[in-house]
C-alpha positions as CSV (number, residue, x, y, z in Angstrom):
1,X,-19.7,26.6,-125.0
2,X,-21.5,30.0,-123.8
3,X,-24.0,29.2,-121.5
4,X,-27.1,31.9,-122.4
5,X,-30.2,32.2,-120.4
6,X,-34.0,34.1,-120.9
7,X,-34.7,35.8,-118.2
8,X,-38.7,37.3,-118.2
9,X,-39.1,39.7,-115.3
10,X,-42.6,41.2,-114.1
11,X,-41.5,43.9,-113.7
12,X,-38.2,46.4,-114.7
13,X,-36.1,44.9,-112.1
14,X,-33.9,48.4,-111.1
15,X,-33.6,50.2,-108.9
16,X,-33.7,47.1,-106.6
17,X,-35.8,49.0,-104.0
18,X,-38.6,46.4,-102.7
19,X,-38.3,42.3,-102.3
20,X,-39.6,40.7,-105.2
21,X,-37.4,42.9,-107.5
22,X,-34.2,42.4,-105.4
23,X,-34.3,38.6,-106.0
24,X,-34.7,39.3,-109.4
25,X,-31.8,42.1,-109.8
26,X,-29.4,40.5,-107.3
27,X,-29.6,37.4,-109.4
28,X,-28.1,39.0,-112.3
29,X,-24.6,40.0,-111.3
30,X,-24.1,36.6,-109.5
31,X,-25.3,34.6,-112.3
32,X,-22.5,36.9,-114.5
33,X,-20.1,36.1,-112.4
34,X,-20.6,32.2,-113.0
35,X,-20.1,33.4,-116.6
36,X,-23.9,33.1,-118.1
37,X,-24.8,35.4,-120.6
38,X,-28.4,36.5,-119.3
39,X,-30.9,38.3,-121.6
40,X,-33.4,39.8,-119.8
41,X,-37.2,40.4,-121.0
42,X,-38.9,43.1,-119.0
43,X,-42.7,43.9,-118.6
44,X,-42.5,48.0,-118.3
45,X,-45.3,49.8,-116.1
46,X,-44.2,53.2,-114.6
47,X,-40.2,52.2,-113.8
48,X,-39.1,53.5,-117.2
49,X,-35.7,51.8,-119.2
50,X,-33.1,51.7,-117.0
51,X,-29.4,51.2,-118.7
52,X,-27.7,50.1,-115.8
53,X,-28.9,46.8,-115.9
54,X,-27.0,46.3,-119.5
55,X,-24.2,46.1,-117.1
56,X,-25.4,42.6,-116.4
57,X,-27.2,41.1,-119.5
58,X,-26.1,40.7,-122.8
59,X,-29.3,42.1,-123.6
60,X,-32.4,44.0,-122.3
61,X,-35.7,44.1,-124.3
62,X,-39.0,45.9,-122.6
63,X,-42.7,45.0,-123.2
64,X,-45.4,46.7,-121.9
65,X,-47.7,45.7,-119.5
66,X,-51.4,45.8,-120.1
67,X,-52.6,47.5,-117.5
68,X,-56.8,47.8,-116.4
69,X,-59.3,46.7,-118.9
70,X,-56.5,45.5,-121.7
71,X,-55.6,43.3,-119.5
72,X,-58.3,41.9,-118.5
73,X,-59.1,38.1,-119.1
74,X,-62.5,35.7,-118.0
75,X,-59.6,32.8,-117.6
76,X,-56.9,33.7,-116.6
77,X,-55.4,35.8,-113.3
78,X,-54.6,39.8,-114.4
79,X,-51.4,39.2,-112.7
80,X,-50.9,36.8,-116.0
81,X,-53.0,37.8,-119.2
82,X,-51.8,41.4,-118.4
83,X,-48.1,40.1,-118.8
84,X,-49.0,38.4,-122.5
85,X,-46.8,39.3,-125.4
86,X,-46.6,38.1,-128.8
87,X,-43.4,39.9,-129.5
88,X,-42.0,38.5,-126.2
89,X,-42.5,34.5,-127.2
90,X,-41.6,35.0,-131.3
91,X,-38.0,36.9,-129.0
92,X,-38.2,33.8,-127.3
93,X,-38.3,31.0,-130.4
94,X,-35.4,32.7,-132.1
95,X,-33.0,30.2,-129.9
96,X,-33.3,27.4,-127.3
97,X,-32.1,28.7,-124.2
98,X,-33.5,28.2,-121.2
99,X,-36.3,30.3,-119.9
100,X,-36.1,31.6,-116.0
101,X,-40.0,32.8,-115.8
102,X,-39.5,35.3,-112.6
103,X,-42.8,34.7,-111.3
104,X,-46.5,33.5,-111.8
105,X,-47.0,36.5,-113.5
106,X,-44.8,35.5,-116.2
107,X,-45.7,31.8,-117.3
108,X,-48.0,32.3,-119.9
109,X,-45.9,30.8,-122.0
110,X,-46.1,27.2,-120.4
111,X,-49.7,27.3,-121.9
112,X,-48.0,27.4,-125.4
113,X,-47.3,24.4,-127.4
114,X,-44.6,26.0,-129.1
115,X,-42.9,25.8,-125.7
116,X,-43.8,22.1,-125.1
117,X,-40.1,20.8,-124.9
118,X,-37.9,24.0,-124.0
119,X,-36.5,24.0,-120.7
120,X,-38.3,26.3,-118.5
121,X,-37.5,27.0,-114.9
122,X,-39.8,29.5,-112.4
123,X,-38.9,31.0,-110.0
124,X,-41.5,31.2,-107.3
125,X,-42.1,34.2,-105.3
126,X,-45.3,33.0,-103.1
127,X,-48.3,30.9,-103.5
128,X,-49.9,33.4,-105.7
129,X,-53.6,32.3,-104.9
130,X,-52.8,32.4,-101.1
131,X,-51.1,35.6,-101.2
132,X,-54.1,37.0,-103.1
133,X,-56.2,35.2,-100.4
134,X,-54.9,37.1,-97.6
135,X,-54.7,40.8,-99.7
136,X,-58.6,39.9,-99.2
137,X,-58.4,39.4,-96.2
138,X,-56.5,42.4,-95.6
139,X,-58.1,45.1,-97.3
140,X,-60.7,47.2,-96.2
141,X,-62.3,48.0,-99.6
142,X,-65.0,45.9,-100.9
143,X,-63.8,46.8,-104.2
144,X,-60.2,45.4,-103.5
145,X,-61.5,42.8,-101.7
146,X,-63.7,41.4,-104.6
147,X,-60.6,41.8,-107.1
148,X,-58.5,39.5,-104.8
149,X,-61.0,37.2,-104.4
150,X,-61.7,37.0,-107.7
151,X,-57.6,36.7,-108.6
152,X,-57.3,34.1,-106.1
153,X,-59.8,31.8,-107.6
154,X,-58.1,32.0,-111.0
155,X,-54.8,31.6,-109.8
156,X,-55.5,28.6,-107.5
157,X,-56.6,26.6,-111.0
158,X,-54.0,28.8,-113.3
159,X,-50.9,27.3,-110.3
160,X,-52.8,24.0,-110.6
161,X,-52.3,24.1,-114.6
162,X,-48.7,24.8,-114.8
163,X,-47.4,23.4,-111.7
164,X,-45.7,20.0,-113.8
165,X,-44.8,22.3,-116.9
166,X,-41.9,23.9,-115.6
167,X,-38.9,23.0,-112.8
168,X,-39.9,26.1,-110.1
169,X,-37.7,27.2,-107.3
170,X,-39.5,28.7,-104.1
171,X,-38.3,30.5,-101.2
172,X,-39.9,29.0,-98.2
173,X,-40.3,25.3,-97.9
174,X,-44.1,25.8,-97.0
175,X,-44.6,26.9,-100.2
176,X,-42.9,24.2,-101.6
177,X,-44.8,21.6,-99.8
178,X,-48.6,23.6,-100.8
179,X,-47.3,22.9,-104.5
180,X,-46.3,19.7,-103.9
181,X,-49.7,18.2,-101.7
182,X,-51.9,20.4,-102.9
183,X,-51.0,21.5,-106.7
184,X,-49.3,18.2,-107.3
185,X,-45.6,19.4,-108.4
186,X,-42.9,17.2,-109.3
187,X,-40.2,19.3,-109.5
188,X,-39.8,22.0,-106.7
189,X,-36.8,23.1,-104.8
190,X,-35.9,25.9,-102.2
191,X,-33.8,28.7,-103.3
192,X,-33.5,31.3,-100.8
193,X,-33.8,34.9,-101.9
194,X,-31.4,36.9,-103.6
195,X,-30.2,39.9,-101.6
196,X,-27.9,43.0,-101.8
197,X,-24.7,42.6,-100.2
198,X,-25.3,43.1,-96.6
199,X,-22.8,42.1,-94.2
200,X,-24.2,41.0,-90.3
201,X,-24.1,44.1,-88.4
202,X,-26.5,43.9,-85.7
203,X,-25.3,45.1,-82.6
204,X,-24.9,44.0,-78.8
205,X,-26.7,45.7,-76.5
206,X,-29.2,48.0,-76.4
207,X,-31.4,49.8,-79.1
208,X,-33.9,52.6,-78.5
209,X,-36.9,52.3,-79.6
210,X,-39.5,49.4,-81.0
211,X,-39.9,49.4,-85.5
212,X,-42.2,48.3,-88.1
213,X,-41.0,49.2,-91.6
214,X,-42.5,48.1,-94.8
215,X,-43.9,49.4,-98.2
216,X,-46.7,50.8,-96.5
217,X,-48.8,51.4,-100.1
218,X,-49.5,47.7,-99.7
219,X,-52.9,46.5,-97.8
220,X,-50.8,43.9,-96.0
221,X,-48.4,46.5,-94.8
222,X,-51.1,49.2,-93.6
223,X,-52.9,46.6,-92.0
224,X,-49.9,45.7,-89.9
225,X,-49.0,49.2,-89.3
226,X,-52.0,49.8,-88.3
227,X,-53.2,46.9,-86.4
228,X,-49.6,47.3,-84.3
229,X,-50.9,50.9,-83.3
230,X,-53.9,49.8,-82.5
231,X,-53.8,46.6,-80.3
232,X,-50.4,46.7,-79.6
233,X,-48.7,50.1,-78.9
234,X,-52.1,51.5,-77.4
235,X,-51.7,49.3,-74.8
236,X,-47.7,49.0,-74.5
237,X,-46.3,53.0,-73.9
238,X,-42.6,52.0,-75.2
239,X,-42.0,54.3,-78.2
240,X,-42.6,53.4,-81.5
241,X,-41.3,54.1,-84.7
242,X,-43.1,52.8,-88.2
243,X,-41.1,53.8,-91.5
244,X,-42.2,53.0,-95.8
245,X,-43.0,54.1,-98.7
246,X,-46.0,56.0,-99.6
247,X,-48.4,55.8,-96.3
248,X,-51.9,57.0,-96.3
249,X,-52.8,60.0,-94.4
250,X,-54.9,57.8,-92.0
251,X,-52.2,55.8,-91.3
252,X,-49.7,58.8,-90.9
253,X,-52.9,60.3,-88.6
254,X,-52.9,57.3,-86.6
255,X,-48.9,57.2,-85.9
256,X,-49.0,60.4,-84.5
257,X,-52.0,60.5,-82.6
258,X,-50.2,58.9,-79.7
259,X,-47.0,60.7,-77.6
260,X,-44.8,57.7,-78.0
261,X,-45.7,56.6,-81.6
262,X,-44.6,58.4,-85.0
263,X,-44.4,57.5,-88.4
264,X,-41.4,58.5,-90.9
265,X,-42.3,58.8,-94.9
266,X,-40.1,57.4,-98.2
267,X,-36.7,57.4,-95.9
268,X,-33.7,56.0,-98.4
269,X,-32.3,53.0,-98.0
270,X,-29.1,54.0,-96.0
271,X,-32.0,55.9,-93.7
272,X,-34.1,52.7,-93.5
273,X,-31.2,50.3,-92.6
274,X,-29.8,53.2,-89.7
275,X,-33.3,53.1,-87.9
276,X,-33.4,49.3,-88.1
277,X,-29.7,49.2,-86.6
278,X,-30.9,51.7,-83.7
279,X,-34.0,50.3,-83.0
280,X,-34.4,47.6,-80.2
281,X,-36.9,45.3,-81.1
282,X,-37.8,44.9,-84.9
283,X,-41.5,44.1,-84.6
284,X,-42.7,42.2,-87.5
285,X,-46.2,41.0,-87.9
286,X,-47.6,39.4,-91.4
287,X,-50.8,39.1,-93.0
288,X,-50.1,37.3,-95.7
289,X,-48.5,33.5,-95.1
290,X,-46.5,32.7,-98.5
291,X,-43.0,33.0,-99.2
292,X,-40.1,34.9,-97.6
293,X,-40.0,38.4,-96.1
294,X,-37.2,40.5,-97.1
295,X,-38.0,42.9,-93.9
296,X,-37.7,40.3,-91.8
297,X,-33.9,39.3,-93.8
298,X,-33.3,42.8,-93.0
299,X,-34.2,43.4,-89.5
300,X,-32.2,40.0,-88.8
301,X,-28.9,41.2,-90.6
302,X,-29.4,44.5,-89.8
303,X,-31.5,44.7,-86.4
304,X,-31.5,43.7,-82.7
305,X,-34.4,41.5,-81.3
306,X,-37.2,40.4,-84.0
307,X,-40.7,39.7,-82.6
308,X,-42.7,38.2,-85.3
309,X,-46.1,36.2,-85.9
310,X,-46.0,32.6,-87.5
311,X,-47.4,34.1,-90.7
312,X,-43.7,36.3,-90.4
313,X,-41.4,33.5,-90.2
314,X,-42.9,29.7,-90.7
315,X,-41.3,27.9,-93.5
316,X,-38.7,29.9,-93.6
317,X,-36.2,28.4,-91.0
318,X,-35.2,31.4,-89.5
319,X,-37.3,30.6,-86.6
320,X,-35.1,29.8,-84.1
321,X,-33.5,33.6,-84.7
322,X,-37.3,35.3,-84.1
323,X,-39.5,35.7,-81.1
324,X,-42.6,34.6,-82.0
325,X,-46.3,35.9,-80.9
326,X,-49.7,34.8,-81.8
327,X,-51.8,37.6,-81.0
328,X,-51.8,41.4,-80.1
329,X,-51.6,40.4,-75.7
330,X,-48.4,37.6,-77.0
331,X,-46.5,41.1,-78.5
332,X,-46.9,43.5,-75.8
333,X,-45.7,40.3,-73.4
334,X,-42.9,39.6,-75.5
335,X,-41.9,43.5,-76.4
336,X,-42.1,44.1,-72.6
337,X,-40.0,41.4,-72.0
338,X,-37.3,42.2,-74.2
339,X,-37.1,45.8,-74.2
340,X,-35.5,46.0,-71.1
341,X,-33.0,42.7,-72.4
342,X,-29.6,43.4,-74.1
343,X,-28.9,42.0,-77.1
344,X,-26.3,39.4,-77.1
345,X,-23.4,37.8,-78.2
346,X,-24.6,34.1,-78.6
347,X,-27.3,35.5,-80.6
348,X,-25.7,37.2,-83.1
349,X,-23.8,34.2,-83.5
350,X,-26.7,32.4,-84.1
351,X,-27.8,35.0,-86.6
352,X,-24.3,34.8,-88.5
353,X,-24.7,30.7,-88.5
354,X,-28.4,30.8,-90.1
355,X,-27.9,33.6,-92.5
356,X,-24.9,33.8,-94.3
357,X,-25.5,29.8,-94.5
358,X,-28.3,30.6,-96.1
359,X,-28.4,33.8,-98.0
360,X,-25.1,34.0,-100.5
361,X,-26.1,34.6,-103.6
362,X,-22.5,33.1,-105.4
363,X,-24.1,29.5,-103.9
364,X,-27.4,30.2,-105.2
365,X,-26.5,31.1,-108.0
366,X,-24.1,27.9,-108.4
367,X,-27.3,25.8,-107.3
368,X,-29.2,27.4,-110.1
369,X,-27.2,27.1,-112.8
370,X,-26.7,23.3,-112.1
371,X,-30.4,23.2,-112.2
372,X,-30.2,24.6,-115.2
373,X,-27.1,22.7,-116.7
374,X,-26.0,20.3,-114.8
């Protein structure tokens, strides 16, 4: 018998062009492969229809996302009661196959009754109330700050409410052990992300230069960029190379107010993965503690030494592959340390034994689809 799944996205999951729409969009063509017929429910904010992914599903259906004050709710997080769609759950009751909610953002549903017995998977990107936790503790405008705040409240007691109506799948084991202590999950697993098809290329030797790269739009990002610049490469004179989408002008400013620092704007992806491959040390810092970081997958498959903060890597066990700092004087030790330090063989062998272990999305896909069926 066919084996058909729901798949609700947050957001239209092409072109796969930052993390949490990779997992989603490199799921697709791996869970085809197993032979599942995927139909695929989008919420649509600015990315537009996009036919190529009816390569993968048997069908695509978009619903828009309502976006400021329409989507506004005194009960429930806006990453959720802006993602609410009549249309979407009536698609939904016209069969019983199972539901992969990609997401928080997407399980409004599980507050259904209509919904009660279906089975209903999510896939979990962070601990939505912590991530929103640290975006406040990020940002620098009180506005922002007060929506986070605000978001994280709500989705602390929304998580609490669904956390036993639906199997969910997280990425880090941390993550996986807040919803288990502190939510009171029964059914969690780790399912490591979905990611393109990159092969293990970093290189012996040496690189040139020290690199931070991110979508730099996000408050998490900046502030890294920013705080790296600051307390870091002000005091360290190795050059420096930041590169991401869509940085402010204070940011760029900053990057190039020093000799040995610059910043490079929107590079493509073939750009982004050649300065990675060139660059010496990949220096990672985090603020925000949930789930995994695809720069950090990137920079290890990709990239030559990775110095990171515990926010960067814990949970995720790819520790033993990272040099790990906890404050601005730990970097500029370790980077000083290891930019005169080839890169070398026993350590990409360790790199090819953690990741391609770890990251294959054929025995992902075969774990999740034995969730599903088995």
């Amino acid at each position: 018998m066919e084996k058909q799944l729901h798949i609700i996205s947050f957001n239209v999951p092409y072109p796969p062009d930052y993390g949490g729409v990779m997992d989603v969009f490199y799921k697709l063509p791996a869970l085809q492969k197993l032979g599942i017929s995927i139909h695929l429910h989008c919420f649509e904010y600015g990315r537009g229809v996009q036919p190529d992914l009816n390569r993968y599903c048997k069908t695509v259906q978009y619903y828009e996302r309502h976006t400021g004050h329409k989507g506004l709710s005194n009960t429930l997080p806006y990453i959720v009661s802006s993602r609410r769609s009549e249309r979407l759950l009536e698609n939904l009751l016209k069969d019983d196959h199972p539901i992969l909610m990609e997401g928080v953002h997407c399980t409004f549903l599980l507050l259904d009754k209509r919904f009660a017995h279906r089975k209903c998977f999510v896939r979990l990107h962070n601990v939505e109330y912590q991530y929103y936790r640290d975006l406040c503790n990020s940002s620098t405008s009180w506005i922002k700050r007060m929506y986070y705040w605000m978001e994280s409240r709500l989705l602390r007691s929304y998580e609490k409410k669904i956390a036993n109506r639906a199997v969910f799948w997280g990425t880090t084991e941390k993550d996986n052990e807040v919803y288990r202590k502190e939510l009171g999950c029964r059914h969690i697993a780790q399912m490591p992300l979905y990611i393109p098809d990159w092969k293990l290329e970093c290189q012996e030797g040496m690189g040139s230069y020290c690199f931070y790269h991110g979508d730099l739009s996000v408050d998490a990002n900046d502030k890294a960029a920013t705080w790296l610049l600051e307390n870091v490469f002000r005091k360290i004179k190795v050059p420096f190379v930041i590169a991401g989408k869509n940085p402010s002008a204070k940011l760029v400013e900053l990057a190039h107010a020093q000799n040995h620092t610059c910043l490079v704007a929107n590079p493509s992806d073939s750009e982004m993965i050649d300065m990675i491959t060139k660059a010496h040390i990949n220096v990672i810092p985090s603020f925000t503690s949930t789930g995994t970081k695809t720069k950090l997958i990137n920079a290890l498959f990709h990239g030559r030494h990775c110095v990171v903060n515990d926010a960067t890597v814990a949970g995720s066990g790819l520790e033993s592959a990272c040099h790990t700092g906890t404050n601005a004087n730990a970097f500029c030790e370790l980077i000083a340390q290891l930019y005169h330090q080839p890169f070398t063989e026993e350590e990409v062998k360790l790199r090819r034994h953690l990741l391609t272990g770890m990251f294959s999305n054929e025995a992902n896909a075969r774990k999740m689809v034995d969730g599903i069926w088995g």
